[in-house]
C-alpha positions, 0 to 999 in steps of 0.5 A: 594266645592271639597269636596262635588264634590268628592262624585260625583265621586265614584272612590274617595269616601274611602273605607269604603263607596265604599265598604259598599254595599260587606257587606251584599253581603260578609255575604250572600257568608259566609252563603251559603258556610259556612265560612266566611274566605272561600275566603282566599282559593283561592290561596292555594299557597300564603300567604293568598291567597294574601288579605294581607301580602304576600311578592311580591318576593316569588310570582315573583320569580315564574313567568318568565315574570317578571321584574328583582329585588333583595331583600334587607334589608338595603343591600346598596352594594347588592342593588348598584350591582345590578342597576350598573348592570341593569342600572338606573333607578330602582324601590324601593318598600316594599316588603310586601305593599299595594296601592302603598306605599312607591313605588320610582323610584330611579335614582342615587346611593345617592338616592337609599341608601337614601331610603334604610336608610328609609326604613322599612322591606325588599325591592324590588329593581326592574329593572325599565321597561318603556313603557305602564303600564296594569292591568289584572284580570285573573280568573280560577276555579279548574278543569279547562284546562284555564283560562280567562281574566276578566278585563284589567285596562289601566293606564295613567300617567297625565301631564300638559302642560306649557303655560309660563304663569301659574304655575303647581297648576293652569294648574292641576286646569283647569281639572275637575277631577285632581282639586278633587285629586291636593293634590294627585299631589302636593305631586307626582309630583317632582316639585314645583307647584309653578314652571311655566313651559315653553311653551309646557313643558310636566310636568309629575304629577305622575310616580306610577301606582296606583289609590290612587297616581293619575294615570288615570285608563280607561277600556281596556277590547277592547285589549283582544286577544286570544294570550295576554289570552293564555300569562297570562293563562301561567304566571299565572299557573307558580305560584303553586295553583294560580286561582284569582288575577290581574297581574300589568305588562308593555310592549313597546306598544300596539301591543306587549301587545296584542301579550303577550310580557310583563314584570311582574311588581307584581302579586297580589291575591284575594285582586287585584280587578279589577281596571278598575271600576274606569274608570270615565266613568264606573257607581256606578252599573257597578262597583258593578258588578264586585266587586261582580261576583269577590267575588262570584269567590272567595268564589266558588273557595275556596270552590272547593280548601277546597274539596281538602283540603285546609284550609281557615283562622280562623276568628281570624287569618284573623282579626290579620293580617288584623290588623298587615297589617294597622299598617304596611301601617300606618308606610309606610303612616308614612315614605311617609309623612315625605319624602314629607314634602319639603323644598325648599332644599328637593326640590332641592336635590330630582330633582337631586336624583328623576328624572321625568321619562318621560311618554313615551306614 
C-alpha cells in the first residue's frame, strides 16, 4: 500500500518516470538548435556546465559568500586545523557528488578522521553554518546587465515530537507523507526508532538539505525582494561565465535572507533544477512547467554562448562522464550504505561522534 501511495505524490515517483515527459521535449530543443548537448554550454566556466562532475571547490572558491572550507584528501591534521580553527560542528562532504551523497555533519575529531579514512576522492570540509537553509534558481541570458531569480526552494528540517509513549518509527507513521519516505528516516536519523522520546522531546529525523534524504521542500518564491535579487545576481557574476544554476545557501533568518546577507553553501549548474517543484502543494503540470521553461533557458543560452565560441560536449564525451558520474554515486551509495548499516554499538558510538544539530527554526 506505501508503495502504491507513492505514486500518488510525484515528488517520489524516481527519476526515470518523473522525468520521461523532458524526453521528447529535450529532442525537440536538440532539433531546433541543432545540437543535442547544446545545453552543456551554458556555463562556459564550469566543467560541464555543471550537469555532472564539476568540483564544488573550484566554483566556491569563486564566490565571496561562501561558507569557509578547505579541501583535503585523506589530509586528517590539514582537516583537524582547520575545525579546531572554525569550530565544530563542520560539514564533510565529496567534492565531486550528487544529491547529497555522503554529505555528514561531523562533531568531534574521532569522527571527522573516521569519515576521512572512508572517504573517496577529495573531500570538502565546510565551516558548518547554522540558521535557515534556501535554494535559489538564478537565471541570466548573455548580453544581459541582470539577472533574475526564478525560484526560491524553502527547505524544512522534520522532527517528531516525544509524547513518552510511542517510539520515534510510530510518531514518523502518524504523518501521511513522512510514512511514504520512514525508510528515508530510519536511515538519517542519529537515533534508533525504536527510541521512545520523552514528552515534548524534539527528535530531529534529518540534518542534509537534500530531497532524496528527506528534507521537506516548500515554495518560497513569496520572499523574493529586490535587495536579495540584487545580492544573488552579484554571486553569481562572481563566477566567470556563469548564467543558469541554483545556489544552496543558508542565513540567520528570514529578514537577512531577504536583505541578502547569506553564506554560500554550494553553487550548483544547469543540473541544479529548481527544487521548489516538489512543494507537495505545487501539481504534476506546474512542475513540468518549470522543468521545461528551465531547459528551453539552457538550450537558448548555449546557443548564444556557442556564437561567441563556446564549445558544447560531444555526444560521446557527455554520455562517458554521465557513466563515470553513476559509478561514482554508486561507490558513495556504496559507502552510505555500509556506514548506515547499525548495530547497537555503531549506534552508540555515532550518538557520540554525530551529534543531532538541533533545527534552530
Amino acid at each position: 500500500m506505501g508503495a502504491l501511495n507513492k505514486w500518488t505524490h510525484w515528488e517520489f515517483w524516481p527519476p526515470w518516470a518523473a522525468y520521461a515527459p523532458l524526453v521528447p521535449y529535450g529532442v525537440w530543443l536538440a532539433a531546433k538548435h541543432r545540437s543535442l548537448t547544446l545545453f552543456t554550454a551554458v556555463n562556459p566556466g564550469v566543467f560541464a556546465s555543471g550537469l555532472v562532475g564539476e568540483s564544488k571547490s573550484q566554483i566556491l572558491r569563486h564566490l565571496s559568500q561562501a561558507a569557509e572550507f578547505i579541501v583535503v584528501q585523506g589530509g586528517l591534521r590539514a582537516a583537524e586545523a582547520f575545525a579546531a580553527r572554525v569550530c565544530y560542528p563542520v560539514v564533510c562532504k565529496p567534492d565531486i557528488g550528487e544529491r547529497g551523497s555522503n554529505v555528514a555533519i561531523v562533531c568531534n575529531a574521532a569522527a571527522l578522521h573516521a569519515y576521512l579514512k572512508r572517504a573517496i576522492g577529495d573531500v570538502i570540509v565546510q565551516r558548518y553554518v547554522p540558521g535557515l537553509e534556501f535554494g535559489v534558481s538564478y537565471c541570466r541570458y548573455p548580453g544581459q546587465a541582470r539577472g533574475c531569480i526564478t525560484s526560491i526552494t524553502e527547505k524544512r528540517f522534520p522532527e517528531v515530537i516525544g509524547d513518552g509513549r510511542r517510539t520515534i518509527g510510530e510518531l514518523v507513521q502518524l504523518d501521511p507523507r513522512a510514512a511514504l519516505i520512514a525508510d528515508a528516516y530510519s536511515k538519517s536519523c542519529r537515533r534508533p526508532m525504536s527510541d521512545v522520546p520523552q514528552v515534548g522531546e524534539r527528535v530531529p529525523l534529518v540534518e542534509i538539505g537534500s530531497h532524496c534524504r528527506g528534507t521537506l521542500f516548500l515554495d518560497g518564491t513569496y520572499l523574493k525582494t529586490e535587495a536579495l535579487e540584487a545580492a544573488i545576481d552579484r554571486a553569481a557574476k562572481e563566477h566567470p561565465e556563469f548564467y543558469l544554476g541554483r545556489f544552496d545557501l543558508r542565513a540567520t533568518s528570514v529578514e537577512d535572507f531577504q536583505a541578502g546577507r547569506f553564506a554560500i553553501l554550494e553553487l550548483n549548474g544547469v543540473a541544479g533544477e529548481a527544487t521548489h517543484v516538489y512543494d507537495p502543494k505545487v501539481s504534476l503540470l506546474e512542475a513540468y512547467r518549470v522543468i521545461f521553461r528551465q531547459w528551453r533557458a539552457a538550450f537558448e543560452i548555449g546557443a548564444l554562448n556557442r556564437k561567441q565560441g563556446a564549445e558544447p560536449l560531444s555526444l560521446r564525451a557527455l554520455c562517458n562522464l554521465v557513466l563515470e558520474g553513476r559509478t561514482q554515486d554508486r561507490d558513495l551509495g556504496s559507502m552510505h550504505h555500509q556506514d548506515g548499516r547499525r548495530t547497537n554499538e555503531d549506534d552508540n558510538r555515532k550518538t557520540e561522534e554525530l551529534a543531532v544539530i538541533p533545527n534552530r527554526r
